[in-house]
mmCIF file of the N, C-alpha and C atoms, coordinates in Angstrom:
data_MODEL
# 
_entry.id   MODEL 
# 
loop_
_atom_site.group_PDB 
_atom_site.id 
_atom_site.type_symbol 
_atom_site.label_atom_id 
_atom_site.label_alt_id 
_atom_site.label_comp_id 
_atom_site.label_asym_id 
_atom_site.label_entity_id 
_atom_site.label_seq_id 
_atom_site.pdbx_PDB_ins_code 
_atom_site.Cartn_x 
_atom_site.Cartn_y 
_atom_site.Cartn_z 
_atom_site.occupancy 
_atom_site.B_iso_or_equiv 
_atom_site.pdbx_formal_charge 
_atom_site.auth_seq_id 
_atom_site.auth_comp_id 
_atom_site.auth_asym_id 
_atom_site.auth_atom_id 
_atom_site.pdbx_PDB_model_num 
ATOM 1   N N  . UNK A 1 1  ? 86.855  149.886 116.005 1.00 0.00 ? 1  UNK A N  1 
ATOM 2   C CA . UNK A 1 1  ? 87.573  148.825 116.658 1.00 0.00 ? 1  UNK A CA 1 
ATOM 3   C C  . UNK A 1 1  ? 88.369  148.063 115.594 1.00 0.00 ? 1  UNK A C  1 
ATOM 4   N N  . UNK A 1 2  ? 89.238  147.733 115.624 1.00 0.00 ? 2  UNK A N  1 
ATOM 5   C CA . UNK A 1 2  ? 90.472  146.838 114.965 1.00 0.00 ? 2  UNK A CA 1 
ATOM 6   C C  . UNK A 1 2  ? 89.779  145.403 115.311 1.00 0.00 ? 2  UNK A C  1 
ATOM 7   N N  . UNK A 1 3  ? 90.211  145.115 114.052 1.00 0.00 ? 3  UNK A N  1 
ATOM 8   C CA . UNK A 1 3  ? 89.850  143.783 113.714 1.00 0.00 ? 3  UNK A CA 1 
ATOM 9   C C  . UNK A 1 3  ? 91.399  142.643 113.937 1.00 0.00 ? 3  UNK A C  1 
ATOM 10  N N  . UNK A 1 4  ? 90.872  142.006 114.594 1.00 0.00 ? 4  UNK A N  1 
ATOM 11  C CA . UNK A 1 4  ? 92.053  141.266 115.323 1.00 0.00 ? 4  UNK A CA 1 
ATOM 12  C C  . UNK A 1 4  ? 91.549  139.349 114.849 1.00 0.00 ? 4  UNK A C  1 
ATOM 13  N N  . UNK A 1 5  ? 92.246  139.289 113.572 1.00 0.00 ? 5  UNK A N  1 
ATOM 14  C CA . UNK A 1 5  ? 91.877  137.704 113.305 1.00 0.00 ? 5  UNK A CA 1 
ATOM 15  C C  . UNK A 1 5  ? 92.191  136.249 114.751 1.00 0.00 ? 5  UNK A C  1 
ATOM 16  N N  . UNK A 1 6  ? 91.074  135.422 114.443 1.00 0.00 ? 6  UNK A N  1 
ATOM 17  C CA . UNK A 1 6  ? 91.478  134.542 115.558 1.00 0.00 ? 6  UNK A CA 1 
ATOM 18  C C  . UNK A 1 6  ? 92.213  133.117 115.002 1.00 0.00 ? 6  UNK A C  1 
ATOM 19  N N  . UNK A 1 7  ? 93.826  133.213 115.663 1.00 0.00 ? 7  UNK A N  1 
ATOM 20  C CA . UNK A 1 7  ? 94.864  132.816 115.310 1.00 0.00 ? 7  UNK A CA 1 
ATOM 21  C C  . UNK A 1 7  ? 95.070  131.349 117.170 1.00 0.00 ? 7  UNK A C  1 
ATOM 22  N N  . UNK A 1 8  ? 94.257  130.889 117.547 1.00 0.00 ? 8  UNK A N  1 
ATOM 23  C CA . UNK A 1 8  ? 94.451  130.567 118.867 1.00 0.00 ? 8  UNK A CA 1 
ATOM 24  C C  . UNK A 1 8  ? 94.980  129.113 118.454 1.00 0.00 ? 8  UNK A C  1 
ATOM 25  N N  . UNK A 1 9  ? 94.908  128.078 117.268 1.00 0.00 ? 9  UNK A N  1 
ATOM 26  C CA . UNK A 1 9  ? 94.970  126.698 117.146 1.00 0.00 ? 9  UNK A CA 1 
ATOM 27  C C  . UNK A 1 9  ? 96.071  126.909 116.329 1.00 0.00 ? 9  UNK A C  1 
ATOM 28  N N  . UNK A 1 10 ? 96.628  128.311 115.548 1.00 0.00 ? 10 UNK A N  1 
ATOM 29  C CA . UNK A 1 10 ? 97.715  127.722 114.612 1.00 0.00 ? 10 UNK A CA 1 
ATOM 30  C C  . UNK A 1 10 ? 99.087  127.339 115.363 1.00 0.00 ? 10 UNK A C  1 
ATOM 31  N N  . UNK A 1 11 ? 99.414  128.135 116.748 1.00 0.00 ? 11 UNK A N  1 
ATOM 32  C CA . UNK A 1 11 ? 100.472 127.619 116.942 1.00 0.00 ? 11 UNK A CA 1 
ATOM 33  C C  . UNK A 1 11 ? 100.802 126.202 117.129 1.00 0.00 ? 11 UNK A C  1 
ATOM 34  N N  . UNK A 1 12 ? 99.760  125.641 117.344 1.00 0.00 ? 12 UNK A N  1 
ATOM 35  C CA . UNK A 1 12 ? 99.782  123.924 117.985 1.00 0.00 ? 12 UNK A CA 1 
ATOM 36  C C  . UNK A 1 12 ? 99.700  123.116 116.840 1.00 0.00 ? 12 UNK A C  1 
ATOM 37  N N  . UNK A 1 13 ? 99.176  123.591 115.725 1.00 0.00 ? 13 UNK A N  1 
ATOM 38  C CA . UNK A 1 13 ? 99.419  123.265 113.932 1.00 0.00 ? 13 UNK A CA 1 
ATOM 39  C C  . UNK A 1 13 ? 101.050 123.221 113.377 1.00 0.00 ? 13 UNK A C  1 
ATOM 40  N N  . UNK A 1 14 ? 101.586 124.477 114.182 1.00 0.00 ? 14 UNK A N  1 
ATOM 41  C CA . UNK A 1 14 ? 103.051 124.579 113.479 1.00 0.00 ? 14 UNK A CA 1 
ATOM 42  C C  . UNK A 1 14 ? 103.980 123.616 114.138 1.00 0.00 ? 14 UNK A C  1 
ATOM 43  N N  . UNK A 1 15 ? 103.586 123.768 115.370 1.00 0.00 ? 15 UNK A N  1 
ATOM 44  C CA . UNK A 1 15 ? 104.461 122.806 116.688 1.00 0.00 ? 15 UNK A CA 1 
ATOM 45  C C  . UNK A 1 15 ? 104.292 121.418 115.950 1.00 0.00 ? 15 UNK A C  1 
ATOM 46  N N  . UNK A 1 16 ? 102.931 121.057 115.503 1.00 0.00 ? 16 UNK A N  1 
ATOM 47  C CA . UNK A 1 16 ? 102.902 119.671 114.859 1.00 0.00 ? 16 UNK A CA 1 
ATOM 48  C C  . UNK A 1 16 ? 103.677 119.518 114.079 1.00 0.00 ? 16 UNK A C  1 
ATOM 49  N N  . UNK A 1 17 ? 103.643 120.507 113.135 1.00 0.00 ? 17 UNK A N  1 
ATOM 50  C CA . UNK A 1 17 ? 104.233 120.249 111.455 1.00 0.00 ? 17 UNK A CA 1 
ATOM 51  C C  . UNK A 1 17 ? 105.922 119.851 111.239 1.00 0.00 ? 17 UNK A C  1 
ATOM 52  N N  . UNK A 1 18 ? 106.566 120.531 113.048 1.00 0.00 ? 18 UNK A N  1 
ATOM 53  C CA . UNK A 1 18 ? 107.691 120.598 113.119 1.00 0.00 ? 18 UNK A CA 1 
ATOM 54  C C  . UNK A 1 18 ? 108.232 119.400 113.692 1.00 0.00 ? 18 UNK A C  1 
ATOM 55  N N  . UNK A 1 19 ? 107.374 118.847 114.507 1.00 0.00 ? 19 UNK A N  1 
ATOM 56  C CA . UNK A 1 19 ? 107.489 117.733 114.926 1.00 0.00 ? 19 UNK A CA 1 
ATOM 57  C C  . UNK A 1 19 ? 107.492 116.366 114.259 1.00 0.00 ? 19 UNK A C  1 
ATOM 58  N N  . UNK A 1 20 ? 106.594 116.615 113.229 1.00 0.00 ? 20 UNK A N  1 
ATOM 59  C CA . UNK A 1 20 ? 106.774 115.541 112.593 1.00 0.00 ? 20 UNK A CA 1 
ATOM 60  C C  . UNK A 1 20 ? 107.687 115.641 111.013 1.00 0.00 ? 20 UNK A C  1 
ATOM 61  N N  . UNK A 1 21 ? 108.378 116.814 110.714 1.00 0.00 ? 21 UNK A N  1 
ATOM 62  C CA . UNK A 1 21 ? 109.547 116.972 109.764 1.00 0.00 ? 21 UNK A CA 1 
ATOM 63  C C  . UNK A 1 21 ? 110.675 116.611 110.874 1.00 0.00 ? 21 UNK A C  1 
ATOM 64  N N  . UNK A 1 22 ? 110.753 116.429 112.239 1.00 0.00 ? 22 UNK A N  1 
ATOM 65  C CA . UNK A 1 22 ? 111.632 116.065 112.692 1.00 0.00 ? 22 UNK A CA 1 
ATOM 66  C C  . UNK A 1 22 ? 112.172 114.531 112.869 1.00 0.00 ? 22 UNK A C  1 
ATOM 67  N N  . UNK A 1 23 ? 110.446 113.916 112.834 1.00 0.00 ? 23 UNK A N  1 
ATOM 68  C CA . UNK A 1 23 ? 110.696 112.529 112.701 1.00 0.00 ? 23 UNK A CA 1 
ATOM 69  C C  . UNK A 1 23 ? 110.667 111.752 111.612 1.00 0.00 ? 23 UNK A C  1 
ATOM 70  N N  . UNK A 1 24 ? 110.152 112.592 110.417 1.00 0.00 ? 24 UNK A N  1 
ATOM 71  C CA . UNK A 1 24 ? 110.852 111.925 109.204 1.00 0.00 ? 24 UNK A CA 1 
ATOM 72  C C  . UNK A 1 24 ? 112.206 112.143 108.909 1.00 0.00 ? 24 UNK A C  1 
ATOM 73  N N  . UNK A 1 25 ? 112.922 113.313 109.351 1.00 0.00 ? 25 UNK A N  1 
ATOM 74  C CA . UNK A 1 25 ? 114.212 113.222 109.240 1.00 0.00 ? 25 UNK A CA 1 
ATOM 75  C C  . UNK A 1 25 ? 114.526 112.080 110.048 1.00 0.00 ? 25 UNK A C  1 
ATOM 76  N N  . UNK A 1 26 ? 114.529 111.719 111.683 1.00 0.00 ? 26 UNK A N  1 
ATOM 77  C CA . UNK A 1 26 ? 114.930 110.825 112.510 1.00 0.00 ? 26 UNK A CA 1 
ATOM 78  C C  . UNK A 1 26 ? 115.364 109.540 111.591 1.00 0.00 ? 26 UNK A C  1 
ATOM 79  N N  . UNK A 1 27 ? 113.624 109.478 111.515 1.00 0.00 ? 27 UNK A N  1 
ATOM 80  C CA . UNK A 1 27 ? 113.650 108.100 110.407 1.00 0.00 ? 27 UNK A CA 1 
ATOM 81  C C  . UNK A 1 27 ? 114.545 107.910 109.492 1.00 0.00 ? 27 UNK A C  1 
ATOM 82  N N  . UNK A 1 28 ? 114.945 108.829 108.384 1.00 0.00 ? 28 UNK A N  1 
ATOM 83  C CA . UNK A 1 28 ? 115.739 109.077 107.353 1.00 0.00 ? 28 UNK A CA 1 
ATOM 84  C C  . UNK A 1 28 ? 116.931 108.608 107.893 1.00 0.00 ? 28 UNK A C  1 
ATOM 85  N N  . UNK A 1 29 ? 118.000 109.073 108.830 1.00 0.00 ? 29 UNK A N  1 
ATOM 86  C CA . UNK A 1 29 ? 118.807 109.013 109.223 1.00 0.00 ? 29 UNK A CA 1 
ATOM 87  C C  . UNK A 1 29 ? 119.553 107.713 109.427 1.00 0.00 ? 29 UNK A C  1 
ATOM 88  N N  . UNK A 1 30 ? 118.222 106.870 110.704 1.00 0.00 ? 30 UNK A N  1 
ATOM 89  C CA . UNK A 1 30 ? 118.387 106.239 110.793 1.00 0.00 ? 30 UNK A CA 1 
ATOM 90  C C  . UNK A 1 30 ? 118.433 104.789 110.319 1.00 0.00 ? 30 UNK A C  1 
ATOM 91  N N  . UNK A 1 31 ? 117.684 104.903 109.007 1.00 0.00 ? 31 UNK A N  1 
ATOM 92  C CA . UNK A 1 31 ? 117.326 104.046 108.038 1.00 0.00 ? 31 UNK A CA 1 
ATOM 93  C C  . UNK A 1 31 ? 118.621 103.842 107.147 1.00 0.00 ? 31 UNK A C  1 
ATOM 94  N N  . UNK A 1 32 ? 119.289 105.367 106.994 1.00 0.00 ? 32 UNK A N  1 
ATOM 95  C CA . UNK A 1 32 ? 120.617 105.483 105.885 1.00 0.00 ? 32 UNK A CA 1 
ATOM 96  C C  . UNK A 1 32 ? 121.814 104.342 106.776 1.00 0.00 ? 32 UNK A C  1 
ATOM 97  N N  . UNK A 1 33 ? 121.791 105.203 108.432 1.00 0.00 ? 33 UNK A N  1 
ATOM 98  C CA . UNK A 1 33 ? 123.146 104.651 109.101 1.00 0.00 ? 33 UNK A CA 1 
ATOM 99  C C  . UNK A 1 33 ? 122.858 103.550 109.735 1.00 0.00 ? 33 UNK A C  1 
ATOM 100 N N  . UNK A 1 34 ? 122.024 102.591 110.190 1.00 0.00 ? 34 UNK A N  1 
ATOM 101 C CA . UNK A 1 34 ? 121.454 102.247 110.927 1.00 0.00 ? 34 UNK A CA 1 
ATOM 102 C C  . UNK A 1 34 ? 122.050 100.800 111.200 1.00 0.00 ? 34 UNK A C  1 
ATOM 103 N N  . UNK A 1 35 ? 123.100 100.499 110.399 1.00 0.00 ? 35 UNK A N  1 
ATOM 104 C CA . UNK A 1 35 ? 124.067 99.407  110.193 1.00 0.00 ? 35 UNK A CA 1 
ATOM 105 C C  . UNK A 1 35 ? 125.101 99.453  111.106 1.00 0.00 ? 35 UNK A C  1 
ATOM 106 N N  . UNK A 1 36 ? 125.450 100.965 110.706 1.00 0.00 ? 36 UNK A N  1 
ATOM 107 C CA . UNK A 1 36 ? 126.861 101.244 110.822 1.00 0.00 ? 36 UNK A CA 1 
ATOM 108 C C  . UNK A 1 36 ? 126.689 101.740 112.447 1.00 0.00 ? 36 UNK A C  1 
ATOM 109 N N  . UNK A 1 37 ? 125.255 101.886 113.181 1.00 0.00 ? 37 UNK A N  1 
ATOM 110 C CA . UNK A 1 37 ? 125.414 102.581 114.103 1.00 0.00 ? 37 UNK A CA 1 
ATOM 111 C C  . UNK A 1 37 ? 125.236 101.139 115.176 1.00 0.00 ? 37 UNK A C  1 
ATOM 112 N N  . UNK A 1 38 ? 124.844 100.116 114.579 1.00 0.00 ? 38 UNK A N  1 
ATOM 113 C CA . UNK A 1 38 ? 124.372 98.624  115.055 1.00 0.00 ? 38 UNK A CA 1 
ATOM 114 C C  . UNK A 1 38 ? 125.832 97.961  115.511 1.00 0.00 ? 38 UNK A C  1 
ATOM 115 N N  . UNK A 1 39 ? 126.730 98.518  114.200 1.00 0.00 ? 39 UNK A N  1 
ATOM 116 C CA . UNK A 1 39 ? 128.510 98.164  114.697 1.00 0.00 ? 39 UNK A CA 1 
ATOM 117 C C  . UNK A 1 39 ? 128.774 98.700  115.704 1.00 0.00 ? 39 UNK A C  1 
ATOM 118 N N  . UNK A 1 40 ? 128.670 100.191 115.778 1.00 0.00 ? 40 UNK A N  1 
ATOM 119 C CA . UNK A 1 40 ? 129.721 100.788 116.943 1.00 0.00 ? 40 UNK A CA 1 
ATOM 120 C C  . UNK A 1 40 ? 128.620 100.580 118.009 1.00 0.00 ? 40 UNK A C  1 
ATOM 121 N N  . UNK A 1 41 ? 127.574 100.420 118.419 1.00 0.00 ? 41 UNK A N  1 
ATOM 122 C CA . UNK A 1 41 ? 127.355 99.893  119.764 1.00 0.00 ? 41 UNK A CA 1 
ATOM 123 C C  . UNK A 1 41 ? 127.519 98.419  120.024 1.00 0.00 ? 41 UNK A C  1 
ATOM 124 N N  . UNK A 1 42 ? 127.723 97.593  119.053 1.00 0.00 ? 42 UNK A N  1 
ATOM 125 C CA . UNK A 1 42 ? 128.118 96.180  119.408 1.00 0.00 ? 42 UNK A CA 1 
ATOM 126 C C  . UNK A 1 42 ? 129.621 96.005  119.323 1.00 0.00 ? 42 UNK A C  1 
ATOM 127 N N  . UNK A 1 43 ? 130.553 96.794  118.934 1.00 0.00 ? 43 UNK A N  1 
ATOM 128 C CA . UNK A 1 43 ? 132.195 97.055  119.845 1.00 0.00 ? 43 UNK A CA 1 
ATOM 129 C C  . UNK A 1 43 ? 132.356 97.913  120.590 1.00 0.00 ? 43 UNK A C  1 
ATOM 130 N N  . UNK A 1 44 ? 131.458 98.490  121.363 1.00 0.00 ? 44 UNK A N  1 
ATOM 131 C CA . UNK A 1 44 ? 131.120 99.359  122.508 1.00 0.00 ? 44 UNK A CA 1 
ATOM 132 C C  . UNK A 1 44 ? 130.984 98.832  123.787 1.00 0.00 ? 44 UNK A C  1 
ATOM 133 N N  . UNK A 1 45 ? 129.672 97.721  123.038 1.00 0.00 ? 45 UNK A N  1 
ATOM 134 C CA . UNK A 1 45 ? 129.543 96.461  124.442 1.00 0.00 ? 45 UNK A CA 1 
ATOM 135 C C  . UNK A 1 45 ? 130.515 95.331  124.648 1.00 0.00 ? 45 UNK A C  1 
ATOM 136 N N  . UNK A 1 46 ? 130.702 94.835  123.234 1.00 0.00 ? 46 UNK A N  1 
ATOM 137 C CA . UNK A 1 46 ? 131.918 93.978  123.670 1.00 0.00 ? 46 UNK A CA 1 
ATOM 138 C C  . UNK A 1 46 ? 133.161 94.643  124.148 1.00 0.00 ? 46 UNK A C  1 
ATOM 139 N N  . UNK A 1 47 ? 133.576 95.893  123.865 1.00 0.00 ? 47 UNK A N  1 
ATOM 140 C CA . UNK A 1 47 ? 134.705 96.508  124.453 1.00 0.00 ? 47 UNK A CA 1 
ATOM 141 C C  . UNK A 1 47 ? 134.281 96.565  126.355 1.00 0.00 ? 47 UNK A C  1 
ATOM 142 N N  . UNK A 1 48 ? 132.554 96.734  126.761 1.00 0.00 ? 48 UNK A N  1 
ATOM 143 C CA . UNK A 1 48 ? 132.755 96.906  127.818 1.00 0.00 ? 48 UNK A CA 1 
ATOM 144 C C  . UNK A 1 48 ? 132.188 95.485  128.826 1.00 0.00 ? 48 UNK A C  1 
ATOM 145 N N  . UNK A 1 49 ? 132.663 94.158  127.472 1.00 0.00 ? 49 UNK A N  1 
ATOM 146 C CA . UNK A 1 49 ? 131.741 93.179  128.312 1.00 0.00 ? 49 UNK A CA 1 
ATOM 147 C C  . UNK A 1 49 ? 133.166 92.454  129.531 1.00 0.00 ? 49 UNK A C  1 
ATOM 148 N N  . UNK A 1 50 ? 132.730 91.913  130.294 1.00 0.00 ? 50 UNK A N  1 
ATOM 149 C CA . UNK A 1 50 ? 133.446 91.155  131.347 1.00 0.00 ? 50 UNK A CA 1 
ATOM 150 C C  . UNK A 1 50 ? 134.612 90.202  130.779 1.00 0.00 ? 50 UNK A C  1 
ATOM 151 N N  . UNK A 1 51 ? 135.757 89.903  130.502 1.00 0.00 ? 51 UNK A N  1 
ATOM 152 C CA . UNK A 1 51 ? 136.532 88.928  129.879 1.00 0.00 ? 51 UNK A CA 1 
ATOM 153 C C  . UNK A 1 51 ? 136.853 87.976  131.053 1.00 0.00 ? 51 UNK A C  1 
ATOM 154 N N  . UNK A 1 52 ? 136.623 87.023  130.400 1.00 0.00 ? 52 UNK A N  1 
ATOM 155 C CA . UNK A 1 52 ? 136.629 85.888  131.770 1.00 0.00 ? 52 UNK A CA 1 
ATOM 156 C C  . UNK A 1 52 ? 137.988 84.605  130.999 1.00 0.00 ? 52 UNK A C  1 
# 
């Protein structure tokens, strides 16, 4: 009989590992732009606020 290693928890190990290199990038990102991205949604809203 073939010996068949038991592999049943690593996929949910890798799914983690990927998940959370995704949110240190997130983080990264948003930490670098996070100024510049604070501008263009606040002349986004004032472009779409009510002028009275």
């Amino acid at each position: 009989m073939l010996y068949l290693p038991n592999e049943e928890g690593q996929g949910l190990v890798e799914y983690a590992l990927i998940i959370v290199l995704v949110a240190i990038v997130v983080i990264a990102v948003l930490t670098l732009l996070g100024n510049q991205l604070q501008n263009v949604f606040n002349r986004i809203t004032n472009a779409l606020a009510p002028t009275s």
